[in-house]
C-alpha positions as CSV (number, residue, x, y, z in Angstrom):
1,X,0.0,0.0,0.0
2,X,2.8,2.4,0.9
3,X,6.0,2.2,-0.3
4,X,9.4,4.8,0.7
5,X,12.1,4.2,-1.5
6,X,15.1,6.2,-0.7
7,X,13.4,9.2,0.5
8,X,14.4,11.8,2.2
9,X,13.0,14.8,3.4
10,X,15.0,18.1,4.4
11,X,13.7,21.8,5.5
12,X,16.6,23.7,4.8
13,X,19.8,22.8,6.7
14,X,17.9,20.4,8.7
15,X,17.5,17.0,7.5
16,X,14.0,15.5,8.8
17,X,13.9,12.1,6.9
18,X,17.1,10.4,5.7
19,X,17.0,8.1,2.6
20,X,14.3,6.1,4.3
21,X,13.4,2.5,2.4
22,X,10.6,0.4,3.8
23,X,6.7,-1.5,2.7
24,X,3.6,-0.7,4.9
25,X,1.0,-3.7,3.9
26,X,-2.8,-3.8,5.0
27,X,-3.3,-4.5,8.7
28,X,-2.3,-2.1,11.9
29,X,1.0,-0.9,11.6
30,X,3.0,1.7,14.4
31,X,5.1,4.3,13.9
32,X,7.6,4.6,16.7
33,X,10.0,7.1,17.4
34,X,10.8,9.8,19.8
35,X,10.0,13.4,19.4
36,X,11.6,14.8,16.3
37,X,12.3,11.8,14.8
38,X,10.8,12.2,12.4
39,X,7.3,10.6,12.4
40,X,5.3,13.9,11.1
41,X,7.3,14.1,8.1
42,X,6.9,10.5,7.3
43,X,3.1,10.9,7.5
44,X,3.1,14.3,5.8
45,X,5.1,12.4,3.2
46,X,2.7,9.3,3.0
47,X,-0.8,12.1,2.5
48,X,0.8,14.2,-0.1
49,X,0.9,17.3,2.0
50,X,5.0,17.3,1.3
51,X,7.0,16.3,-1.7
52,X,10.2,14.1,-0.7
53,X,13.6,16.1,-1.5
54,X,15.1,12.8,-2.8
55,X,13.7,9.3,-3.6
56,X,10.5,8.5,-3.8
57,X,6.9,7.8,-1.8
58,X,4.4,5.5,-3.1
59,X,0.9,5.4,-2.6
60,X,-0.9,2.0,-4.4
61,X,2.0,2.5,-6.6
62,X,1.5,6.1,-7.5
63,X,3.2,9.6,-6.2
64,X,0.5,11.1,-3.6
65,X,2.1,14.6,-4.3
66,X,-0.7,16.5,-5.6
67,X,-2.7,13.6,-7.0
68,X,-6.4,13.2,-6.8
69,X,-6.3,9.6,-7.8
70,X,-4.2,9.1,-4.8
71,X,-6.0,11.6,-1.7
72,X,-9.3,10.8,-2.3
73,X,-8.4,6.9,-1.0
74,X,-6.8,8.7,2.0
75,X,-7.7,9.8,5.3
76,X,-5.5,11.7,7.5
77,X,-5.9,12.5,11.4
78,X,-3.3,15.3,12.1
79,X,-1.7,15.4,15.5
80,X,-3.2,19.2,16.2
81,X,-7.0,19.7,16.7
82,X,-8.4,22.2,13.8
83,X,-12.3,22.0,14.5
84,X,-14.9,25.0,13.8
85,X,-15.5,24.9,17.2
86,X,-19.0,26.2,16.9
87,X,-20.3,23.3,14.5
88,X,-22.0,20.5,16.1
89,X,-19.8,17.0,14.8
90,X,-22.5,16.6,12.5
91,X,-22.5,19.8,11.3
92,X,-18.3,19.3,10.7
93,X,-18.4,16.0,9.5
94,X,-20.5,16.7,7.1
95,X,-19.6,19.7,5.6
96,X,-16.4,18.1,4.9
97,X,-17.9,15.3,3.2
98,X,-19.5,18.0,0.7
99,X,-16.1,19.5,0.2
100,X,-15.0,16.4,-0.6
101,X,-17.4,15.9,-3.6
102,X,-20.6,13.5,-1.9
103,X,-23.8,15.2,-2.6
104,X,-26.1,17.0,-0.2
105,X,-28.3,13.5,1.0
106,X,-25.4,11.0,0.5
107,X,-23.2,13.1,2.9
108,X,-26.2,12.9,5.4
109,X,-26.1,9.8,5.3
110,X,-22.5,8.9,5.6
111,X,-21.7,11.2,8.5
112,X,-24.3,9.5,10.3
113,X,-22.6,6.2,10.1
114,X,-19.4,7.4,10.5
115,X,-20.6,9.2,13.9
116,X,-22.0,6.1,15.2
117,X,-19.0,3.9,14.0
118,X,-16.8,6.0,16.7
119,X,-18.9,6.1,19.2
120,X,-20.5,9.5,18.7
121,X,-24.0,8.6,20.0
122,X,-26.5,11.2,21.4
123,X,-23.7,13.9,21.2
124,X,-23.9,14.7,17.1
125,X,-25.6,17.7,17.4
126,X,-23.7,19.4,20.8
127,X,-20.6,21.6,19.6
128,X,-17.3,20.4,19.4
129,X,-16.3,23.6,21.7
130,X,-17.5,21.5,24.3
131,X,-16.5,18.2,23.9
132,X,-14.0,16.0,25.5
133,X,-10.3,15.1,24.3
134,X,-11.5,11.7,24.0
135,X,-14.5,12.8,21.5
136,X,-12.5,15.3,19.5
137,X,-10.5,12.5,18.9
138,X,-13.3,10.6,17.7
139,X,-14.3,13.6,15.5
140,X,-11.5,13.5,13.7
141,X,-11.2,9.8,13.1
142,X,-14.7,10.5,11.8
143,X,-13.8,13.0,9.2
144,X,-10.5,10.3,7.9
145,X,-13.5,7.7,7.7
146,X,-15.9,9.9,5.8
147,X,-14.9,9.0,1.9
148,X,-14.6,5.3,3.1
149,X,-10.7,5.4,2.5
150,X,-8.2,2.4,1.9
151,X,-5.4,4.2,3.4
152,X,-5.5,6.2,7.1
153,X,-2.9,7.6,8.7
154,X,-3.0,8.9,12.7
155,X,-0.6,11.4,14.0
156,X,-0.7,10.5,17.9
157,X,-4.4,9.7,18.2
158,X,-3.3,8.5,21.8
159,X,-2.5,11.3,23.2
160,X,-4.9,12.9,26.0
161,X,-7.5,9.9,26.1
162,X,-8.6,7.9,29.5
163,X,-7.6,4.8,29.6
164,X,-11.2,3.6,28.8
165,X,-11.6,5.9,25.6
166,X,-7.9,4.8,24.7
167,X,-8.9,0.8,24.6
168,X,-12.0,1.8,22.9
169,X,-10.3,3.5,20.1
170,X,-8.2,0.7,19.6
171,X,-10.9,-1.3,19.0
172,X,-12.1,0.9,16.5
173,X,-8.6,0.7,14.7
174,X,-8.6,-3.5,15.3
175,X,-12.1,-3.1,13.5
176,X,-11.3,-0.8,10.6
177,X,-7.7,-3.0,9.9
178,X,-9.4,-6.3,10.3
179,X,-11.7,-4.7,7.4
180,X,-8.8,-4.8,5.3
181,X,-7.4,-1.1,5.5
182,X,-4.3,-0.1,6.3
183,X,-4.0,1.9,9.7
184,X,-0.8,3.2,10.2
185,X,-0.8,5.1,14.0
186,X,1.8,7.4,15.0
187,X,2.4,7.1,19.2
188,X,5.3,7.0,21.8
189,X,3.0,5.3,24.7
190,X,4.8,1.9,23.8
191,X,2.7,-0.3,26.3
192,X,-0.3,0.8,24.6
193,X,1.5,-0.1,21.3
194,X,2.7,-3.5,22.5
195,X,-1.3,-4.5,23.1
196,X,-2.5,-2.9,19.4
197,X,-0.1,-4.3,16.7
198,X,3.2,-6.3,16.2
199,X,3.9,-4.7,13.1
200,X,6.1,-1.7,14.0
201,X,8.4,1.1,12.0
202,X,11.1,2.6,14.1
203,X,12.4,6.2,13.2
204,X,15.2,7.9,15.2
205,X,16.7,10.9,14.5
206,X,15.4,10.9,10.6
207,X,16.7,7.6,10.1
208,X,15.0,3.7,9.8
209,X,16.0,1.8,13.0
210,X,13.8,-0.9,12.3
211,X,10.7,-2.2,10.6
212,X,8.6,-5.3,10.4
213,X,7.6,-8.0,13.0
214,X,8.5,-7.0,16.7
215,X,9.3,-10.4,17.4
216,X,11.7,-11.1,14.7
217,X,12.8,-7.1,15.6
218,X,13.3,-8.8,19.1
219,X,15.1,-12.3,17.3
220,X,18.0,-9.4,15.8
221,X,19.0,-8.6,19.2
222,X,18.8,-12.1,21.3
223,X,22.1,-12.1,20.9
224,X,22.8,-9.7,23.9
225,X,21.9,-10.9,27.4
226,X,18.3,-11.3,28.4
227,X,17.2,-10.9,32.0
228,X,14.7,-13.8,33.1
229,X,13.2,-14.0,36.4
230,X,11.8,-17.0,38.2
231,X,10.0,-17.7,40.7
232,X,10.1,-20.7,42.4
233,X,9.6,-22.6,45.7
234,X,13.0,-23.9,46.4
235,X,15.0,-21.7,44.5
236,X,18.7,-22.4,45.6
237,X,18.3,-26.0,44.3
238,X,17.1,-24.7,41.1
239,X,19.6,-22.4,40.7
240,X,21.9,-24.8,41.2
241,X,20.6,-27.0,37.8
242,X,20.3,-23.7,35.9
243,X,23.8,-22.2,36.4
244,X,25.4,-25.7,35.0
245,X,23.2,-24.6,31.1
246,X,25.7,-23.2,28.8
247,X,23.5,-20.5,27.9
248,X,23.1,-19.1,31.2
249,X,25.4,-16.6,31.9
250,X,24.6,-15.2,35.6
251,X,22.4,-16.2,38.7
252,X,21.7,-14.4,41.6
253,X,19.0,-15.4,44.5
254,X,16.7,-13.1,46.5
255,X,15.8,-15.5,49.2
256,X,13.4,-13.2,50.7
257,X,11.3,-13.0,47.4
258,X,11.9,-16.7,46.5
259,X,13.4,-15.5,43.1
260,X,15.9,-16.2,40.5
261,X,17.6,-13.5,38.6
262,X,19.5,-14.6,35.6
263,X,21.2,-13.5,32.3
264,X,20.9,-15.8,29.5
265,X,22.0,-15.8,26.0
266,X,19.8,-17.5,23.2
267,X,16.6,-17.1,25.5
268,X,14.4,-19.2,22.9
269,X,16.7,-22.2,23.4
270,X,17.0,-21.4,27.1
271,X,13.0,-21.2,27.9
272,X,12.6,-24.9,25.8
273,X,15.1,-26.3,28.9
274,X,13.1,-24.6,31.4
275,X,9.8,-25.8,29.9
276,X,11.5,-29.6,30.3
277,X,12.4,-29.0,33.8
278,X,8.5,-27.5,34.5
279,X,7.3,-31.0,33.1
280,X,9.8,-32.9,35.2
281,X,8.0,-32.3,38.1
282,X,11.5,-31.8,39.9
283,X,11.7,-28.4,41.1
284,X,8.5,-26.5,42.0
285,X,8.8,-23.8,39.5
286,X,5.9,-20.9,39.9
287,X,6.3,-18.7,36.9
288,X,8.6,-16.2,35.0
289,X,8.7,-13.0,33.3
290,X,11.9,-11.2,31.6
291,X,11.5,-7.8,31.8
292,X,13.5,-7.8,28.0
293,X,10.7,-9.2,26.4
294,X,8.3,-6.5,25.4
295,X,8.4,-3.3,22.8
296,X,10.1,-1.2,25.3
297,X,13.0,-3.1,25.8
298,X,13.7,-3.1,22.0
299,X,13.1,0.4,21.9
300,X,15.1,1.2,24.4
301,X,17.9,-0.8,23.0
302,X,17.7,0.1,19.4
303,X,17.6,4.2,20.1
304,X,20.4,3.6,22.6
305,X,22.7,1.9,20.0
């Protein structure tokens, strides 16, 4: 669906995309990076509102820059809220839609679909002046979903929501990918990430840190040492069997907690043993968690090297 092939992006003397290469497909994908990295530019990029200085963008195989063919099977949710604040949603959504070339009665009836698709129910007709962060966000997901597009993009459509109307919207997203669009969402809350996509693109600094699967993301860098921690009920005999595997490369005990802290190298091979020992039946082994096993660990890692 989207395609950056070498492209690069640069307001003046400072360089905000550099020679960027990498596929979005249909499904839910995240754009990670910190601020300034370059996220914005990427998206403004993707919808046509910028033209890269080198390379090129591809949208369904064509340049979005000022092509009709191309925006009218977009929809965009800018970071910044930009609502006639007087306007009921209704009165927003649908004025858009009639901007955007759907007659009078077919507008009508699309923004009331949209509306109820968020979650706008009972609330169409207040202003927007006095609705919640959680509902102008809704609005404008709304006014992306008007022209029923195959492409929309989300500059941090996070940001400011409860963590009820977060999980709500995405559902919404879950829905609207499942449908087979392609979502791309821009965030830095990487927990909330972690639970709405494995399909990530990493920017730092202008650059491409990494794109694709987060597990296979995670595979790349198994080669460092990966904290596991285990709980268990007689830990210093367990302990004892662990620290004779040849990929385990520290143990520690806190007796108090009944824990084992370790640092292991090639953690899939590792976890297989410890699932054999579980099924043994020999030591009384609780659980364990690795606190190196999760988006923020990568991220962490990736930006720090």
């Amino acid at each position: 669906m989207i395609e950056f092939i070498n492209a690069s992006r640069w307001y003046g003397q400072v360089i905000g995309l550099n020679d960027i290469s990498c596929k979005i497909k249909p499904g839910l994908t995240a754009l990670l990076g910190q601020n300034g990295a370059g996220k914005s530019t990427l998206l403004r990029l993707a919808t046509g509102q910028l033209r890269p200085t080198t390379g090129q963008v591809l949208m369904f195989g064509e340049a979005p820059f000022a092509n009709q063919n191309v925006l009218k099977r977009i929809g965009y949710c800018p970071e910044i809220d930009n609502f006639y604040e007087n306007n009921s949603a209704r009165e927003f959504v649908q004025f858009l839609a009639e901007i955007s070339g759907l007659g009078r009665q077919k507008a009508k009836e699309r923004t009331t679909e949209v509306l109820h698709s968020v979650g706008i129910i009972g609330y169409e007709d207040k202003k927007i002046a006095g609705y919640s962060k959680g509902m102008r966000q809704r609005v404008k997901l709304a006014q992306a979903m008007i022209l029923d597009p195959d492409v929309i993009l989300l500059d941090e459509p996070l940001n400011g929501l409860d963590p009820v109307s977060r999980r709500e919207y995405i559902d919404l997203l879950h829905n609207l990918a499942l449908g087979g669009k392609t979502i791309v969402v821009s965030s830095h809350i990487l927990y909330e990430v972690e639970s709405m996509t494995k399909s990530i693109v990493l920017l730092h600094r202008g650059r491409l840190l990494a794109e694709g699967d987060l597990r296979v993301i995670r595979g790349l860098i198994d080669k460092y040492p990966h904290r596991v921690r285990i709980v268990a009920g007689k830990p210093r005999e367990l302990a004892a069997k662990l620290v004779s595997m040849s990929n385990v490369i520290s143990v520690s005990i806190d007796k108090v907690l009944s824990t084992i802290n370790l640092e292991v190298k090639e953690p899939d091979q590792f976890y297989d043993l410890l699932g054999r020992l579980t099924l043994e039946g020999e030591f009384d082994i609780h659980g364990y968690s690795s606190p190196d096993n999760n988006l923020e660990s990568v991220f962490e890692y990736l930006v720090g090297a």
